[in-house]
C-alpha positions in Angstrom: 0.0 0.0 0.0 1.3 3.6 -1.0 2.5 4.8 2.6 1.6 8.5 1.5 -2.3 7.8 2.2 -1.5 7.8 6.1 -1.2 10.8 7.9 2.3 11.8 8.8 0.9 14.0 11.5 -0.8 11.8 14.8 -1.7 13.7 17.5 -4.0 11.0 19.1 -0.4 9.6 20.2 -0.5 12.3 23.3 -4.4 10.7 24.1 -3.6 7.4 24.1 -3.7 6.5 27.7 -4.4 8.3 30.9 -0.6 8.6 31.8 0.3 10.4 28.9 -3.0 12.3 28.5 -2.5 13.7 33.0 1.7 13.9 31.6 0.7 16.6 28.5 -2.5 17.9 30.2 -2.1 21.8 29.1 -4.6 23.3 32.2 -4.9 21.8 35.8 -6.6 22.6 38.7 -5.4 22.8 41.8 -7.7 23.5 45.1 -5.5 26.2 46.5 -7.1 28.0 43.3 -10.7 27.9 44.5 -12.6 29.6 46.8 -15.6 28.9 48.3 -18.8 31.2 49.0 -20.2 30.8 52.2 -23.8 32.2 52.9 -23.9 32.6 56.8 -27.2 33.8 58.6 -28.2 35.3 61.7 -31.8 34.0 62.6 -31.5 30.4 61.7 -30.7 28.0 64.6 -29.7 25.4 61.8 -28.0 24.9 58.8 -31.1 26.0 55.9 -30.8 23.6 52.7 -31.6 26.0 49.9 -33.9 24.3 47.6 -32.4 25.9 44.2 -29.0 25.2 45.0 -28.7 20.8 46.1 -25.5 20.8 48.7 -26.0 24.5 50.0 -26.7 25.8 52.5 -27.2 29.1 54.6 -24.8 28.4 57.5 -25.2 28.8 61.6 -22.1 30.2 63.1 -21.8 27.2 64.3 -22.1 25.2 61.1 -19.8 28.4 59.6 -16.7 26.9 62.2 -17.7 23.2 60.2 -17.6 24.3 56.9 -14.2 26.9 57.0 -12.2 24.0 59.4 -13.0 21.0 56.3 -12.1 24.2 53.3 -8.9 24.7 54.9 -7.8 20.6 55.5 -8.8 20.7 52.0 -5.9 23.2 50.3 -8.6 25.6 49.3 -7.3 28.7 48.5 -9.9 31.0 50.3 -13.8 31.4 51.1 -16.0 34.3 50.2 -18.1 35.2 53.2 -21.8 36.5 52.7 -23.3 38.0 55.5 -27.7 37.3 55.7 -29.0 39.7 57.8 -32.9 39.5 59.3 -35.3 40.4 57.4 -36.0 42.5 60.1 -32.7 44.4 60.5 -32.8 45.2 56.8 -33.5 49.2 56.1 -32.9 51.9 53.4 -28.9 52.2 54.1 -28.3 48.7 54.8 -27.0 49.9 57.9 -26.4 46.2 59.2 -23.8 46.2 56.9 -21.6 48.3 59.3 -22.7 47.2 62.6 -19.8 45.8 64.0 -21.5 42.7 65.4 -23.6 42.3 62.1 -23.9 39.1 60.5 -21.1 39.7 58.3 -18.9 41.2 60.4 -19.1 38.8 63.3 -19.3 35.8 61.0 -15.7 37.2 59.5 -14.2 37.5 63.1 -15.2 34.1 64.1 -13.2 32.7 60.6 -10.4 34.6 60.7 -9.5 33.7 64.0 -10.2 30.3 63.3 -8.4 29.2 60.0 -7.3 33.3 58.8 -4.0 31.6 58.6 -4.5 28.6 56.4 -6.9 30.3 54.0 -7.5 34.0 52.4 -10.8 35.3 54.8 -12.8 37.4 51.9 -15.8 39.4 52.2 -18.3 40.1 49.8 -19.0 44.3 49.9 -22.1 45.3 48.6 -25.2 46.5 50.3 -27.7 44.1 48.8 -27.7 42.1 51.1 -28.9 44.6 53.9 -31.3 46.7 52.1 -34.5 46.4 52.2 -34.5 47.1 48.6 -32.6 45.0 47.3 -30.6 47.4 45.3 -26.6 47.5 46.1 -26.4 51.2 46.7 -28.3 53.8 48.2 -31.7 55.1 46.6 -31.7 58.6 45.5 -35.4 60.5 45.8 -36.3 59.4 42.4 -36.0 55.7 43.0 -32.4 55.3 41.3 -29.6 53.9 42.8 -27.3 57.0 43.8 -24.1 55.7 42.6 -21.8 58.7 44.5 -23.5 57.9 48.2 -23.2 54.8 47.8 -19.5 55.1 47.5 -19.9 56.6 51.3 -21.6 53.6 52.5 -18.7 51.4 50.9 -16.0 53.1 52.3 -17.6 52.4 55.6 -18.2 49.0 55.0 -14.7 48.1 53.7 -13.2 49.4 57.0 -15.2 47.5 59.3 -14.8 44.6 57.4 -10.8 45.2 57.4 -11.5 45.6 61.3 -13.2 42.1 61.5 -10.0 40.5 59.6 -11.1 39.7 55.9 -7.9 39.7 54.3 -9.6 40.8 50.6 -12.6 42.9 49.6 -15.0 41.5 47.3 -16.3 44.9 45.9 -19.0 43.4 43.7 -21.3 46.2 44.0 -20.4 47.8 40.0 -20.7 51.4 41.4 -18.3 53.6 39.6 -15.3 54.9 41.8 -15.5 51.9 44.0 -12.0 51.0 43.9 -10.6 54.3 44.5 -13.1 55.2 47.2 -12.5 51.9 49.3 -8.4 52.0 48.7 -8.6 55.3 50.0 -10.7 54.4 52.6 -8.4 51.6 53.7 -5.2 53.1 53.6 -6.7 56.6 55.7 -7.5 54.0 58.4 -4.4 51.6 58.6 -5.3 49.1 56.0 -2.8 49.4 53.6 -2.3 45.8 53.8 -6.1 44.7 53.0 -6.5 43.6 49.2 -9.2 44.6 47.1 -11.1 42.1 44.9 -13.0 44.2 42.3 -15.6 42.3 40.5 -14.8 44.5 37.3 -17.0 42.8 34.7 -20.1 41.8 36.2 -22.8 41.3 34.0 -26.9 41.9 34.7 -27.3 37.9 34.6 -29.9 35.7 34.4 -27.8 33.1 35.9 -28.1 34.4 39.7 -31.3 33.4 40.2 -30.6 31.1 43.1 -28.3 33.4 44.7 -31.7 35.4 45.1 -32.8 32.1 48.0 -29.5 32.3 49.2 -29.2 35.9 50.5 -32.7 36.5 50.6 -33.0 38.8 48.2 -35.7 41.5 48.2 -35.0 43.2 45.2 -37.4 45.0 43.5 -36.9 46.0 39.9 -33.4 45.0 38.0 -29.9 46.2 38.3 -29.5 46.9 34.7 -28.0 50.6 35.4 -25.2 49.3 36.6 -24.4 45.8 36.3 -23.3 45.2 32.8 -25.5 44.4 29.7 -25.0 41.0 28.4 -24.4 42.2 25.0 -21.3 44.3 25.8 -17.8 42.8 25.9 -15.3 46.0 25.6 -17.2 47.6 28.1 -16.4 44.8 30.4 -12.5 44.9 29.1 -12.7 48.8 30.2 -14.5 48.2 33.7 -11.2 45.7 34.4 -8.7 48.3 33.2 -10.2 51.0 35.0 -10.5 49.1 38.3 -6.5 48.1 38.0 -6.2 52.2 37.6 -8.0 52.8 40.8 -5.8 50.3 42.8 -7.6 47.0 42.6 -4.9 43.8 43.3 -7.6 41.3 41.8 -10.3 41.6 39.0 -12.9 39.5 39.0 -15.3 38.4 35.6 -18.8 37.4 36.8 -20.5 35.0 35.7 -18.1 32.6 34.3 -19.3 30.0 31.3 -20.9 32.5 29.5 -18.4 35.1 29.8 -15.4 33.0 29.3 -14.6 35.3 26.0 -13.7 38.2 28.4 -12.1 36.0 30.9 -9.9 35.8 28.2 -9.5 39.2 27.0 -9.4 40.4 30.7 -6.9 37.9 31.6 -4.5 39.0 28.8 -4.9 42.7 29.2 -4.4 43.3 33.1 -1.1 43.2 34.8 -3.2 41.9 38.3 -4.8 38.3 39.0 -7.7 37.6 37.1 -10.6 35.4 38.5 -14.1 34.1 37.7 -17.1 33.1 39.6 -18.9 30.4 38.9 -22.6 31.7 39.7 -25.7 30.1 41.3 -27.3 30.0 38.1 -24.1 27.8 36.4 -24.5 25.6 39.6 -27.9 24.7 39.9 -28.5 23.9 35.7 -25.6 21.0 36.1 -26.9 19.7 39.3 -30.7 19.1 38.3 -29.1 18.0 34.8 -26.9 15.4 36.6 -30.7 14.6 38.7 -32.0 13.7 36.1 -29.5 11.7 34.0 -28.9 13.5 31.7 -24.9 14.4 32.0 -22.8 12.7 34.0 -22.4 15.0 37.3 -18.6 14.7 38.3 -17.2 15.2 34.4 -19.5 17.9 34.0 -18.5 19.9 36.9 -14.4 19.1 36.1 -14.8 20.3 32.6 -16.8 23.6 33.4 -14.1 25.0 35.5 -11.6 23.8 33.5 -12.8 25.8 30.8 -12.8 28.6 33.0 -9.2 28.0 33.8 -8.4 27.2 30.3 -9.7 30.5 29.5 -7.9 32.6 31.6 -9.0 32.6 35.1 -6.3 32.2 37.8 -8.7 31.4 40.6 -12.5 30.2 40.6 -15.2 31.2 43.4 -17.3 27.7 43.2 -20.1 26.2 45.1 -18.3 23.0 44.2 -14.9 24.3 45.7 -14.5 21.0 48.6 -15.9 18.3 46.4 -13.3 19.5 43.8 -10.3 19.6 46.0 -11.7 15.9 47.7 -11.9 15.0 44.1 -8.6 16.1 42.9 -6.7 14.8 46.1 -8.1 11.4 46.1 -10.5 11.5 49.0 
């Protein structure tokens, strides 16, 4: 037979068993590159199971001391610390959100003294958790969200969270400023040494619709005037570079699958850690696929954030973050 009729060219060489498939592997994941969101509450005398989200829950701070103990045996590389206030202590300002012995704030003392050395202790700063609202600013008189004020209210936030021990800043709140107001803010009180996450492209998703259950959302209208329209990548790439300008040491692309085209572009055109959150939304649609056999559960959830590695993303904020690290560690 003429030998030209076979390819000269075989990459199936490098796939031809699982050796040399792990050996030439071009992304990994390691769990010191995932964090893990944590929803703690203060009127719950149990863990809560939240019905959209299978596996999560809204933590006691009792449950809280559980769950940050087994992320830290683990190798994660940090948890992300939501703070869910009372419906009842909810108001216009969101003042909870800078009560010293708030939800949040107490909830971050209690994990940074108890594993703020093995992992990074982050807090998420925005007030939509504590409004009554919903909104993650301040309402001006004509019902808009007052993007300037609510710089104020951030500024206070990010040093009483600094105060508590959260060794990064999730400032997801897309107000413009933000960086600049908080790093100011920080460094006029002695916090020079706090980083600043700055969730720089967040889009006006569909795809947090269980993180609505999970913080008890009581948001009324959309937050389309400030989160990001879906349609809009360069905007997205200028959010990023803007926030690196105002002093942010980590940007952050939110959600993650359907954005991985400006994890990308972000990733490439920033000097700082780039990272992506795999959102509620991205959670919940592989679980109740994997209910229902339709995908198998454990590949989907390795290839999803190895995508969002693949694409750019130096750490991932997953719901999945333990069973990963378990996972990857043989456990």
């Amino acid at each position: 037979m003429d030998q030209g009729v076979f390819p000269a060219v075989r990459p199936r060489r490098l796939r031809s068993t699982p050796a040399m498939r792990r050996l030439v592997a071009e992304t990994r994941i390691d769990p010191a590159q995932l964090v893990l969101p944590l929803f703690v509450r203060d009127d719950i005398v149990e863990p809560t199971p939240l019905q959209s989200m299978p596996g999560v829950v809204q933590h006691t701070f009792d449950s809280l001391k559980g769950a940050v103990a087994e992320a830290a045996e683990v190798g994660l590389g940090g948890v992300m610390l939501f703070g869910v206030p009372a419906d009842s202590a909810k108001d216009a300002s969101g003042s909870a959100a800078t009560d010293p012995d708030g939800v949040l704030n107490a909830a971050t003392r209690l994990v940074a003294s108890e594993v703020g050395e093995a992992l990074v202790v982050q807090t998420d700063l925005c007030l939509d958790e504590f409004t009554d609202h919903g909104h993650c600013g301040v309402l001006a008189a004509d019902g808009s969200v007052d993007n300037d004020a609510t710089l104020v209210r951030y500024r206070d936030m990010a040093v009483e969270q600094a105060r508590a021990g959260s060794a990064l800043l999730g400032l997801s709140g897309m107000m413009d400023g933000q960086v600049a107001a908080v790093r100011a803010a920080l460094d006029a009180d002695g916090f020079e040494h706090v980083a600043i996450l700055a969730y720089a492209a967040k889009y006006a998703s569909a795809f947090y619709g269980p993180f609505r259950e999970a913080v008890g959302s009581t948001l009324r209208g959309d937050r389309k005037t400030y989160q990001l329209d879906p349609a809009n990548g360069r905007e997205g790439l200028r959010e990023a570079l803007l926030d690196v300008a105002e002093g942010a040491d980590v940007v952050m692309v939110k959600p993650a699958l359907s954005y991985l085209d400006l994890v990308a572009e972000v990733s490439a055109a920033v000097s700082v850690p780039t990272w992506a959150y795999q959102v509620s939304g991205e959670y919940a649609m592989i679980e109740a696929a994997a209910a229902n056999g339709w995908i198998d559960r454990e590949r989907a959830i390795l290839e999803s954030l190895t995508s969002i590695r693949r694409a750019g993303a130096e750490a991932v904020l997953t719901y999945w973050a333990v069973e990963v690290a378990r996972t990857l560690k043989g456990l």
